[in-house]
LONU-268790 format. One record per residue (C-alpha): residue number from 0; x, y negated, z. Coordinates in Angstrom, 1 decimal. Layout:
{num:NUM xx:X yy:Y zz:Z}
...
END
This chain:
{num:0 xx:89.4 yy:-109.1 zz:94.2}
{num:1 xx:88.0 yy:-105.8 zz:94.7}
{num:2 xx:84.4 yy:-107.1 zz:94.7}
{num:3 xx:81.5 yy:-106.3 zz:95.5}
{num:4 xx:78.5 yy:-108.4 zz:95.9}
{num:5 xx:81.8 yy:-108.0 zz:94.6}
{num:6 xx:82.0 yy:-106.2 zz:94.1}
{num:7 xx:84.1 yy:-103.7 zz:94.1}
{num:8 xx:84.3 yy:-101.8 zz:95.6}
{num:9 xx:83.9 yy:-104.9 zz:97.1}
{num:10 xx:86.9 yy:-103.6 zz:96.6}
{num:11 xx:87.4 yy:-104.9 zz:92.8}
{num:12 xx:87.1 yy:-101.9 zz:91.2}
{num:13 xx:84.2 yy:-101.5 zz:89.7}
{num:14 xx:81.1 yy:-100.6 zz:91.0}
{num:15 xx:76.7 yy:-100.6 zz:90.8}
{num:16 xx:73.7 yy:-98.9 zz:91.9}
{num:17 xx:72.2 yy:-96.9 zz:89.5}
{num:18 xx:68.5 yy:-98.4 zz:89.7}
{num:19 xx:67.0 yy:-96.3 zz:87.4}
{num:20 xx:63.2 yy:-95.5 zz:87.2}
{num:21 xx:61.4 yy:-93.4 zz:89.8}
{num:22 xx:60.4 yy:-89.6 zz:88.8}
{num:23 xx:58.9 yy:-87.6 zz:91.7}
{num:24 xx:60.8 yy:-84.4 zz:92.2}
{num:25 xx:59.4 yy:-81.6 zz:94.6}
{num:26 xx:62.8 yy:-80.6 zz:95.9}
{num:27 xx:66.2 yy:-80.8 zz:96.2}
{num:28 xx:69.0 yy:-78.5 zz:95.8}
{num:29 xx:72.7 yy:-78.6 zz:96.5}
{num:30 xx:75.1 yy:-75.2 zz:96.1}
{num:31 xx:78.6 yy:-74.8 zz:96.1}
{num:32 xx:80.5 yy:-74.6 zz:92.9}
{num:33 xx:82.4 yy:-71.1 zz:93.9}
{num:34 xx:85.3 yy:-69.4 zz:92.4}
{num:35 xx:83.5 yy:-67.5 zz:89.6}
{num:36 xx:81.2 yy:-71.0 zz:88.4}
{num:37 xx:84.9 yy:-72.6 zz:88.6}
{num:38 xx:86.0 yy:-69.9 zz:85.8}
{num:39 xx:84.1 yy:-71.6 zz:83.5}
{num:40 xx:85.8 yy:-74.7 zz:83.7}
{num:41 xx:89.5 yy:-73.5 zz:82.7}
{num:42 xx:90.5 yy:-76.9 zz:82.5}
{num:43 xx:89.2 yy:-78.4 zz:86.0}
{num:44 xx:91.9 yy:-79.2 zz:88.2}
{num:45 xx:91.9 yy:-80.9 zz:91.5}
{num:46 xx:92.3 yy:-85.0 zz:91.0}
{num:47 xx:92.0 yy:-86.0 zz:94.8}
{num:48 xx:96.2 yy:-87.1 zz:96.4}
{num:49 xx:97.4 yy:-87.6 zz:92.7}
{num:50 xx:96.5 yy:-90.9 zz:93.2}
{num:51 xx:97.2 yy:-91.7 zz:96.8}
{num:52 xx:96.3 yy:-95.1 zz:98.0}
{num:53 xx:100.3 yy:-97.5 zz:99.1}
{num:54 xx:101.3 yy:-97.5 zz:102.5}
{num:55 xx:103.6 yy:-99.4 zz:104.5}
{num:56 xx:107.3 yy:-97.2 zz:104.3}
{num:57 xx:108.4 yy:-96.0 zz:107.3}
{num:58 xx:111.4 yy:-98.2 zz:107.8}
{num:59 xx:109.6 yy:-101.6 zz:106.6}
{num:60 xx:110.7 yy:-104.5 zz:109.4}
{num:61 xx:107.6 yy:-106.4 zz:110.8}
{num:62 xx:106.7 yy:-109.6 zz:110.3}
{num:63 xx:107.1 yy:-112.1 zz:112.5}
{num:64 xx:103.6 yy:-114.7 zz:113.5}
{num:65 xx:106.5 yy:-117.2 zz:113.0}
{num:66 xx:106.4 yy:-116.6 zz:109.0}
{num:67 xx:102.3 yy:-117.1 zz:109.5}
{num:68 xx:100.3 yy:-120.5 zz:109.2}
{num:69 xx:96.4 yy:-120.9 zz:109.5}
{num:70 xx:93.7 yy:-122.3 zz:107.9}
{num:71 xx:90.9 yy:-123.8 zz:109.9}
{num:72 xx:88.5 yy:-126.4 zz:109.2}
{num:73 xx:89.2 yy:-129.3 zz:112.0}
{num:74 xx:85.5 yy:-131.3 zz:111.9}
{num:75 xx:87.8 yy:-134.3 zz:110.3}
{num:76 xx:87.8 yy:-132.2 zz:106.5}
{num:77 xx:84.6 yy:-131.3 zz:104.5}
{num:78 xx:84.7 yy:-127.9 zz:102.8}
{num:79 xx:84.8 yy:-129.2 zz:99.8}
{num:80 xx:88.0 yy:-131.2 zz:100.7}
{num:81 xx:91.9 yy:-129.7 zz:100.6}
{num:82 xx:92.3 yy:-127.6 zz:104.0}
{num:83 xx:95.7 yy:-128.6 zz:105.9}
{num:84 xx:97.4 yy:-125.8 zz:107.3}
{num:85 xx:98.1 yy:-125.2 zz:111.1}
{num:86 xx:100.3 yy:-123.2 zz:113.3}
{num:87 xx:99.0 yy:-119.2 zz:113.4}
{num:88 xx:96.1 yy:-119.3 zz:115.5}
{num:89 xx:94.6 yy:-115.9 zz:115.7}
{num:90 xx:91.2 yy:-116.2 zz:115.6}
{num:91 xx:91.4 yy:-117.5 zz:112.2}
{num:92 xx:90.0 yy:-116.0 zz:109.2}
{num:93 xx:92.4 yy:-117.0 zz:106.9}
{num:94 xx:96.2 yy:-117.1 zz:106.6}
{num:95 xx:99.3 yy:-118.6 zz:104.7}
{num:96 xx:102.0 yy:-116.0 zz:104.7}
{num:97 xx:105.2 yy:-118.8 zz:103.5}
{num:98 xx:107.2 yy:-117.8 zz:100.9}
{num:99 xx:107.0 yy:-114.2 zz:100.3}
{num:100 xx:108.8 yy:-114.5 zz:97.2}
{num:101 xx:111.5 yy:-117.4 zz:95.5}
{num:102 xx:110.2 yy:-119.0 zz:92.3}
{num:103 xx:112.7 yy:-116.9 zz:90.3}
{num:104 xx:111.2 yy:-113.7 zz:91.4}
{num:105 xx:107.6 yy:-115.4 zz:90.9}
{num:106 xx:108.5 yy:-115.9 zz:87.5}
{num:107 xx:110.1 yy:-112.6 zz:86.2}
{num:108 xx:106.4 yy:-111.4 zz:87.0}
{num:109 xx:105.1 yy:-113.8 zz:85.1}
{num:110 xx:106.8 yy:-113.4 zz:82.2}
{num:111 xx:106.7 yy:-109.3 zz:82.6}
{num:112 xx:103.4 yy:-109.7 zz:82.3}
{num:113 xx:103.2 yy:-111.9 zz:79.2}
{num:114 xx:105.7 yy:-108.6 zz:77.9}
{num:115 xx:103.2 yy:-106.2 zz:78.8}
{num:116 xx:100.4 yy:-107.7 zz:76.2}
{num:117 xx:97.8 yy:-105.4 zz:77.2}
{num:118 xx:95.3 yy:-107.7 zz:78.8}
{num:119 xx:92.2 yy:-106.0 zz:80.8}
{num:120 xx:89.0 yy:-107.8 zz:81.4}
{num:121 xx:86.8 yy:-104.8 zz:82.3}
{num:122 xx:88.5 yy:-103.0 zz:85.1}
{num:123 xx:85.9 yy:-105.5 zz:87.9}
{num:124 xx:82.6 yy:-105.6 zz:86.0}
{num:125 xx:80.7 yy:-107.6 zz:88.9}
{num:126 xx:83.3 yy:-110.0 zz:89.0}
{num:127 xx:85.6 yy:-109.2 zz:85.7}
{num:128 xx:89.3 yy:-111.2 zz:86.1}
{num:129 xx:92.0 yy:-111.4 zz:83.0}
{num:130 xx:94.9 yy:-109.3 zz:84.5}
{num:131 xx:97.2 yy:-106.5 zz:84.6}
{num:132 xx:97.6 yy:-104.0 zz:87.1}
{num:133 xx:100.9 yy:-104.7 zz:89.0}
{num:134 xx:102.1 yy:-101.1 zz:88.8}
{num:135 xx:101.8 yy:-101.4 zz:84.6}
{num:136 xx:104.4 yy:-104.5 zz:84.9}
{num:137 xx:107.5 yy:-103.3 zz:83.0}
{num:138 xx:111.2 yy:-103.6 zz:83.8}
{num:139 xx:110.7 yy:-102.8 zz:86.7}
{num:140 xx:108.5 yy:-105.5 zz:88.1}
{num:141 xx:105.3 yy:-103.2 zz:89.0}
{num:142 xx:107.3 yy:-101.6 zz:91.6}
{num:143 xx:108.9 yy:-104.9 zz:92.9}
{num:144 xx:105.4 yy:-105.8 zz:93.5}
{num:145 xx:104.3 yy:-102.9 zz:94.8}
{num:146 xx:107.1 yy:-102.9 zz:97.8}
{num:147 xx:106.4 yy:-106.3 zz:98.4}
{num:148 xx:102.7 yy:-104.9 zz:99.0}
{num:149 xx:104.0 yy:-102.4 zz:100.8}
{num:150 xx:106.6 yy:-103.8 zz:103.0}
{num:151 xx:105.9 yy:-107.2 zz:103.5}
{num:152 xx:102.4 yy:-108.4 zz:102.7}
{num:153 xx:100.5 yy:-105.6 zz:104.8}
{num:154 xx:102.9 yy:-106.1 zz:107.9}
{num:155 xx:101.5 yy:-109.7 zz:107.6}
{num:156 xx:98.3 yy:-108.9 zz:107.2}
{num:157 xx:98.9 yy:-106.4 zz:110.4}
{num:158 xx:100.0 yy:-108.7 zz:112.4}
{num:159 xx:97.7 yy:-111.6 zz:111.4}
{num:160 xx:94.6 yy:-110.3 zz:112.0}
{num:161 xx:95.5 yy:-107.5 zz:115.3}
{num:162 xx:95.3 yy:-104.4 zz:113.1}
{num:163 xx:96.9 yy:-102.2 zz:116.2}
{num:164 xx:99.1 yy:-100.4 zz:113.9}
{num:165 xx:99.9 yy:-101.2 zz:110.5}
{num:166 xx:99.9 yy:-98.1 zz:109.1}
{num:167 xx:96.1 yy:-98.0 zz:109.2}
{num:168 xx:96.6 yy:-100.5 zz:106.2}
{num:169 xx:96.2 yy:-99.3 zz:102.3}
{num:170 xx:96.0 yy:-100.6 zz:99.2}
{num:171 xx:95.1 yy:-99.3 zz:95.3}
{num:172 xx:93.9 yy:-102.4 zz:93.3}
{num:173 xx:96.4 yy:-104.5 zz:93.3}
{num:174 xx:96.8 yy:-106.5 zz:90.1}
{num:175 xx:98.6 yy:-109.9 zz:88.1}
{num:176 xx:95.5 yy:-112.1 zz:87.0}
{num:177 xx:95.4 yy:-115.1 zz:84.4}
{num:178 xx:93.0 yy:-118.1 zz:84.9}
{num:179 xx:92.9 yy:-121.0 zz:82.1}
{num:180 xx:90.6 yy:-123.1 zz:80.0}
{num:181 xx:90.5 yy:-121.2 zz:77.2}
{num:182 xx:90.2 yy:-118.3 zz:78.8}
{num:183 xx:89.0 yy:-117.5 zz:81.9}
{num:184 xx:89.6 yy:-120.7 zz:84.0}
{num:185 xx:88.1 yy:-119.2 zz:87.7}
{num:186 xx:85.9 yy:-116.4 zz:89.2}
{num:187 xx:82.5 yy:-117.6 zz:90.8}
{num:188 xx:81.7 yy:-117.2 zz:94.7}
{num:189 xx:81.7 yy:-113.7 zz:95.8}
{num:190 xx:83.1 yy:-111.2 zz:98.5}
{num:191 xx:85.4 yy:-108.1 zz:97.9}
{num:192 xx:84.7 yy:-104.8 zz:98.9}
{num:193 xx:87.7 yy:-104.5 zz:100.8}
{num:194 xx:88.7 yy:-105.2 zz:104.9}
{num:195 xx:91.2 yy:-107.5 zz:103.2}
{num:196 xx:92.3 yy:-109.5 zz:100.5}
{num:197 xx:95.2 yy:-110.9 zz:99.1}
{num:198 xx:96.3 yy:-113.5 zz:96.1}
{num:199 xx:100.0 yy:-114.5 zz:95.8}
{num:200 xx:100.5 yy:-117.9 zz:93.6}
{num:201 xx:103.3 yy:-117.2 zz:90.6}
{num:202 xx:102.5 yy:-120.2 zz:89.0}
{num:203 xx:104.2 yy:-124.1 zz:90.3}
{num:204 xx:101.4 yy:-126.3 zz:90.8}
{num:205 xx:101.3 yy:-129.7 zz:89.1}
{num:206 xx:103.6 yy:-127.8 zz:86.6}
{num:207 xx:102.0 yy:-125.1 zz:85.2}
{num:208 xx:98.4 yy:-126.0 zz:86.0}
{num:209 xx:96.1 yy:-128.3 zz:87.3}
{num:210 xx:93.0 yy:-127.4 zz:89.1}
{num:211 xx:92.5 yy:-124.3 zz:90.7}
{num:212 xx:93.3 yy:-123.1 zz:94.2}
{num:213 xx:90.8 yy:-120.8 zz:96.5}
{num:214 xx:87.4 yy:-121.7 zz:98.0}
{num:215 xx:87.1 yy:-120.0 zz:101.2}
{num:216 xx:83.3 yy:-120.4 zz:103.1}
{num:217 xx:84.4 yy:-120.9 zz:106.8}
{num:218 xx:86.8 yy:-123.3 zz:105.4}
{num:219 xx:86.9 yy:-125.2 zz:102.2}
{num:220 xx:89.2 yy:-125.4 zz:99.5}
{num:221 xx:92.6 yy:-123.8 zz:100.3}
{num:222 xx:95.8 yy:-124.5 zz:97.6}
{num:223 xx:98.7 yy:-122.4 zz:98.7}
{num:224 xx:102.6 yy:-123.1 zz:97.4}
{num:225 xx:104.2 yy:-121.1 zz:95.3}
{num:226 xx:105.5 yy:-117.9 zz:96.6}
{num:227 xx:102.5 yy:-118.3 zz:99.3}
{num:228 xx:99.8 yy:-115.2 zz:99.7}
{num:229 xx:97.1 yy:-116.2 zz:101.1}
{num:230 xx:95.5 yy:-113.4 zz:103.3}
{num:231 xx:91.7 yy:-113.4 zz:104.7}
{num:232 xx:89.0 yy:-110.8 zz:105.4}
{num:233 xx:87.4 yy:-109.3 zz:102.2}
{num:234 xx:84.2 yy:-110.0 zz:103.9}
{num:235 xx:83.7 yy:-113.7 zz:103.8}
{num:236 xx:82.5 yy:-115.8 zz:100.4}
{num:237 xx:85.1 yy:-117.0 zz:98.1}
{num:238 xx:85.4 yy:-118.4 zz:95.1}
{num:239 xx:88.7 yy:-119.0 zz:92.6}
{num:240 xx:88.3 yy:-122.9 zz:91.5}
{num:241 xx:88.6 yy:-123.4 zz:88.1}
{num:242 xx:91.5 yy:-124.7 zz:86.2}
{num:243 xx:92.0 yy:-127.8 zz:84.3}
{num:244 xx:94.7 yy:-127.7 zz:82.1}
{num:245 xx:97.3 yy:-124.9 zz:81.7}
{num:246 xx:98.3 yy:-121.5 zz:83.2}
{num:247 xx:97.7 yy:-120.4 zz:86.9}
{num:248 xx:98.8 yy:-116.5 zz:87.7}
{num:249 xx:98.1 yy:-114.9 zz:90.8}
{num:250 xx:99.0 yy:-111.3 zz:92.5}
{num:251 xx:95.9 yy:-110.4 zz:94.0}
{num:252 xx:95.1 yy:-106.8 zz:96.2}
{num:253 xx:92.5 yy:-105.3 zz:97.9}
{num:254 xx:93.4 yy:-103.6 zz:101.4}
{num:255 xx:91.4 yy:-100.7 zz:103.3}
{num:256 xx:91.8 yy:-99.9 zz:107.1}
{num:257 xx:91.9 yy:-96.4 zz:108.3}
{num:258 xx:89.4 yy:-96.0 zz:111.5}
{num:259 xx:92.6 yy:-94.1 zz:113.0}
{num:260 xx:96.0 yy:-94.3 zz:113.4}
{num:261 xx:96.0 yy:-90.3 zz:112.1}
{num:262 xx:94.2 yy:-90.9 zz:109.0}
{num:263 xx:97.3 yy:-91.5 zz:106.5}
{num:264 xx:98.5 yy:-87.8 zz:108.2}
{num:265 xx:95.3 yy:-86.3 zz:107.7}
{num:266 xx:95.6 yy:-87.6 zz:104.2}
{num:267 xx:98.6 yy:-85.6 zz:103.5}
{num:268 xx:97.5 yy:-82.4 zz:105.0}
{num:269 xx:94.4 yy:-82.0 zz:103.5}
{num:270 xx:93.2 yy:-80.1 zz:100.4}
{num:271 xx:90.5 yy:-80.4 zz:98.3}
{num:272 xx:87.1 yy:-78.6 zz:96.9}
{num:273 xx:85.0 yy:-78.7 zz:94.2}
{num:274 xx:81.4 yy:-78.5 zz:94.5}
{num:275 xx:78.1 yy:-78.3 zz:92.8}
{num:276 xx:75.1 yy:-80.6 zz:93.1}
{num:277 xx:72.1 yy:-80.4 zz:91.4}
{num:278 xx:70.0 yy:-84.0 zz:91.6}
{num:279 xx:66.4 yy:-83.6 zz:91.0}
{num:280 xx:65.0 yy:-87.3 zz:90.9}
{num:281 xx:66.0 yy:-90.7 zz:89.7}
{num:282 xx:67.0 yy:-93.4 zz:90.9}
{num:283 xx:70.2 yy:-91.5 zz:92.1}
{num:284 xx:71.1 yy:-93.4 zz:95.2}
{num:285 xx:74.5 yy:-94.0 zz:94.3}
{num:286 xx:77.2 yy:-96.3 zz:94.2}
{num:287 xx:80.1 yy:-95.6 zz:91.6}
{num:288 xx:83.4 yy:-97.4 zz:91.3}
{num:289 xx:85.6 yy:-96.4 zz:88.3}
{num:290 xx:89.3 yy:-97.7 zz:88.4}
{num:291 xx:90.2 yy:-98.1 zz:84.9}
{num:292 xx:93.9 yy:-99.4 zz:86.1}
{num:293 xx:94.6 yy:-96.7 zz:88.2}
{num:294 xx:97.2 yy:-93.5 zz:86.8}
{num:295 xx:94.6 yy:-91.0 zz:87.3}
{num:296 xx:91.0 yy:-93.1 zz:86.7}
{num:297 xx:88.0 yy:-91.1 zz:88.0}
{num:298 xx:84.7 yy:-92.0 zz:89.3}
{num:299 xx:83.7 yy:-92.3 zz:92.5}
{num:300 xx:80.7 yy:-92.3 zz:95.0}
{num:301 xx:81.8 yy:-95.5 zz:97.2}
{num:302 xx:78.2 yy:-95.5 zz:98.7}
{num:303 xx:75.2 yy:-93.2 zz:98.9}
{num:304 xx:71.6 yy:-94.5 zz:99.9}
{num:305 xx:70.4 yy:-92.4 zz:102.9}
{num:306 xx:67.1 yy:-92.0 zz:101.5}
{num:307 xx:68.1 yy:-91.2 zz:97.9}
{num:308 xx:68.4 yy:-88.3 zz:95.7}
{num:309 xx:71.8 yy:-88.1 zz:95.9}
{num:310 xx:71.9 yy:-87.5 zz:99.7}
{num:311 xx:69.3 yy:-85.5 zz:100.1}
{num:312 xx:71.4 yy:-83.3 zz:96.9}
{num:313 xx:74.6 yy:-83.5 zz:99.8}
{num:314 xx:76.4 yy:-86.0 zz:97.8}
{num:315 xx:78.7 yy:-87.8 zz:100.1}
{num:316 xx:80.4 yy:-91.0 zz:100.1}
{num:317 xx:83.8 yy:-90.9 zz:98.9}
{num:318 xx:83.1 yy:-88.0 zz:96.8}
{num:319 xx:84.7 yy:-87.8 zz:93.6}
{num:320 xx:82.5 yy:-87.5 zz:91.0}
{num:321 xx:83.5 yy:-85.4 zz:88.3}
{num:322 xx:81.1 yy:-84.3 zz:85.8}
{num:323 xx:77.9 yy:-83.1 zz:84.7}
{num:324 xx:76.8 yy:-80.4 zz:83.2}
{num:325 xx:75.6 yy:-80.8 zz:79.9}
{num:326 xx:72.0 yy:-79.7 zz:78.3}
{num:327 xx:74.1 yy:-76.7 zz:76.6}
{num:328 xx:75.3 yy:-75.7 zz:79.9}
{num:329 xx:78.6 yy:-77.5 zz:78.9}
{num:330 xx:80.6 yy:-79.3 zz:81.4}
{num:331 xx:81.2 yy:-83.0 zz:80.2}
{num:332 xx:84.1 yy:-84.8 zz:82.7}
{num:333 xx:84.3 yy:-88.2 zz:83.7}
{num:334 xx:88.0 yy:-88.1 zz:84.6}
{num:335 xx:89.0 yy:-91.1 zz:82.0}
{num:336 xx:86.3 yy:-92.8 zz:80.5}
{num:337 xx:85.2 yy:-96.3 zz:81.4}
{num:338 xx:82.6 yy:-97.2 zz:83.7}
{num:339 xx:79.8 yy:-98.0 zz:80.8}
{num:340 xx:80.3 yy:-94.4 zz:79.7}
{num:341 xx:79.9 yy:-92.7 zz:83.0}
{num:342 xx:76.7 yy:-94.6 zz:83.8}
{num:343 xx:75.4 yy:-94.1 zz:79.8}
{num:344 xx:76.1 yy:-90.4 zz:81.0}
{num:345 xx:74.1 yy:-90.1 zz:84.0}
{num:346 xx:70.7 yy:-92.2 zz:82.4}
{num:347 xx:71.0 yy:-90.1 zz:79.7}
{num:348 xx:70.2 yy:-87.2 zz:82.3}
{num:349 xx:66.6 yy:-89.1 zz:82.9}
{num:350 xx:65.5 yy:-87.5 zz:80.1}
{num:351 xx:66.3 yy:-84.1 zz:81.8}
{num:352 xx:64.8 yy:-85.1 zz:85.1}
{num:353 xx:67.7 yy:-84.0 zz:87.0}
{num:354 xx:71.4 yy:-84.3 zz:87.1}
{num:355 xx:74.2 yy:-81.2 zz:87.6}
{num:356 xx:77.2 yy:-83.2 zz:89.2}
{num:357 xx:80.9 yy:-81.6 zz:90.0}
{num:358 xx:82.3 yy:-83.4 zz:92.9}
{num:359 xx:85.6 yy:-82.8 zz:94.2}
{num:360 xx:85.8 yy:-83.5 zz:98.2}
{num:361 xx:88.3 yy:-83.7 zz:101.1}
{num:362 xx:88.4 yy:-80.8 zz:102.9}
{num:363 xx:90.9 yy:-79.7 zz:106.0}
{num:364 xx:93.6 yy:-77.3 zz:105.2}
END
């Protein structure tokens, strides 16, 4: 659950403010990194669209509010009791999309996954899950769940919730997570970075597990079928209920809404720049995510404090941060290493009293 609170950044991912002690600086500077600074850095190419968030395809069908319960808490139920589902009302905050996938298809993901045997539990450090990133699923499975993402899930989630247009939707954490005893048997109460969330059960209940299900705060415990995804706003507390006794897998993703219906396009068109900034106090004022599971991992600035260095520097949010420049004058990237070493990085630069950050941005073409 791209979490922040999560999380994530919420939005599951990974993400915390870099509280660091307070030096006084007398100013701030920020300059642009131009084409003669850039010769220096041979090896410094542009990161930004090489890892495009999914979008719905242009020729996906929409889904119908007949494929669509709800799950609302009737003043007969606690919330600590098993929620009952309704017909789609929408002003609910949390759905059942019914069978988005047969048991046979739930199961080839399950068992890709057990193939895959490379097991992450530090790509969410707030709220770290056991999983996989669907797109790593082999045989073919990550992008079976990725078109199901794509073409079926975010229609729903469109049409649960009054999105407008569905191709404001997006999605880049999407991932295949393992709860049980021995392991990791829930996630505590938390919300996700993100406008929405998903989690699609692969395991049978009474089966494969026991325990489990999904605590929602405006409505209690919630144990969808399998094949179900449940759907609510990444906004409201949640928590995954332990489990008992075996194996329960979930297909869980973190969806973003454009402000516009032009965004995606503007996405497309757009090129971007690399730029210098040259931080002169600590704490930084900065909130950085870094994707470990994505195909091009890079760090970025998901929030800025408006009173912080880093804003007053001309960091932005969204800006992808992507190195410092060394005490030698030597540029040291971030594209690639985990999240501990960014931020063992950047308090490292206390010392200095100021930090030299490359940050690559948007910019039209």
């Amino acid at each position: 659950m791209e979490r922040r609170s999560k999380t994530r950044r919420q939005y599951e991912a990974l993400a915390i403010m870099l509280l660091l002690d307070h030096l006084k600086a007398s100013y701030w500077r920020a300059e642009a990194l131009g084409i003669l600074k850039l010769a220096n850095f041979p090896n410094l190419q542009p990161i930004l669209g090489r890892n495009s968030p999914h979008r719905v395809a242009s020729d996906a069908p929409s889904i119908s509010i007949g494929n669509l319960d709800s799950i609302i808490m009737d003043g007969r139920t606690t919330p600590q009791q098993e929620q009952k589902r309704t017909e789609f009302f929408p002003g609910a905050d949390v759905h059942i999309l019914r069978s988005a996938w047969s048991a046979t298809d739930c199961q080839r993901a399950i068992d890709a996954a057990g193939r895959h045997h490379k097991w992450s539990t530090g790509r969410h450090h707030l709220f770290p899950t056991t999983d996989v990133p669907a797109a790593d699923l082999p045989d073919g499975l990550g992008e079976e769940c990725l078109g199901l993402a794509r073409n079926v899930i975010l229609p729903a989630i469109s049409a649960a919730f009054g999105t407008g247009s569905v191709r404001r939707l997006n999605f880049k954490d999407m991932f295949l997570a393992r709860y049980e005893p021995s392991g990791q048997p829930g996630l505590g109460r938390h919300t996700d970075g993100s406008a929405y969330s998903f989690n699609m059960l692969l395991s049978e209940p009474a089966l494969d597990f026991s325990g489990g299900g999904t605590w929602i705060e405006p409505v209690g415990l919630v144990r969808p079928e399998r094949g179900d995804v449940l759907i609510h706003r990444g906004s409201v507390l949640h928590e995954g209920c332990p489990v008992c006794h075996g194996t329960r897998h979930v297909l869980v993703g973190f969806v973003q809404e454009d402000d516009s219906d032009d965004d995606a396009d503007k996405e497309l068109g757009a090129r971007s720049k690399f730029l210098l900034r040259t931080i002169r106090a600590f704490p930084l004022g900065i909130v950085v995510e870094v994707d470990e599971g994505d195909s091009v991992s890079c760090a970025i600035a998901v929030d800025v404090s408006d009173d912080g260095a880093a804003r007053k520097a001309g960091i932005e949010k969204g800006d992808c941060l992507r190195g410092i420049i060394g005490r030698g004058d030597g540029f040291i990237s971030f594209d690639g290493l985990s999240f501990e070493s960014v931020m063992e990085l950047l308090v490292g630069m206390k010392e200095v009293g100021s930090v030299q950050m490359v940050v690559e941005r948007w910019c039209s073409k």
